[in-house]
Phi, psi and omega in degrees: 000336168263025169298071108271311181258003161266003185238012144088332172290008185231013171218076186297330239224326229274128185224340171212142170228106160257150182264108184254131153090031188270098168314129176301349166281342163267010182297310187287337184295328206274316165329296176285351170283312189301325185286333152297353194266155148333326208271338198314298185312000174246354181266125157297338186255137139223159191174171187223038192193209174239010176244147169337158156286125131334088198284022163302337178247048147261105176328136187311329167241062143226339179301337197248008157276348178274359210266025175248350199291163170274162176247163192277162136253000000 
């Protein structure tokens, strides 16, 4: 259901995506869609919040594509 905007053509613009209310059994599908997708490299932002993504819940090869986002203070 997020093929569109992950794959950043139906959102050009698009520099953070947060997510709300997102079950943790679906935190990691959606973690591995975003890291596979177009849009990762241009967003600053991601989060299942209002908060940064933690790259703690980032799978271990996955980490260093995420590791340009800005964090919140």
């Amino acid at each position: 259901p997020f093929a569109r905007i992950l794959n950043g053509a139906a959102t050009p613009a698009l520099k953070r995506l947060h997510v709300r209310e997102v079950s943790s059994i679906y935190q990691a599908e959606l973690i591995e869609a975003v890291a596979a997708s177009a849009l990762l490299p241009r967003l600053e932002r991601f989060s299942f919040s209002y908060d940064s993504l933690d790259l703690e819940q980032v799978p271990a090869r996955h980490r260093p594509a995420f590791a340009h986002l800005k964090q919140l203070e």
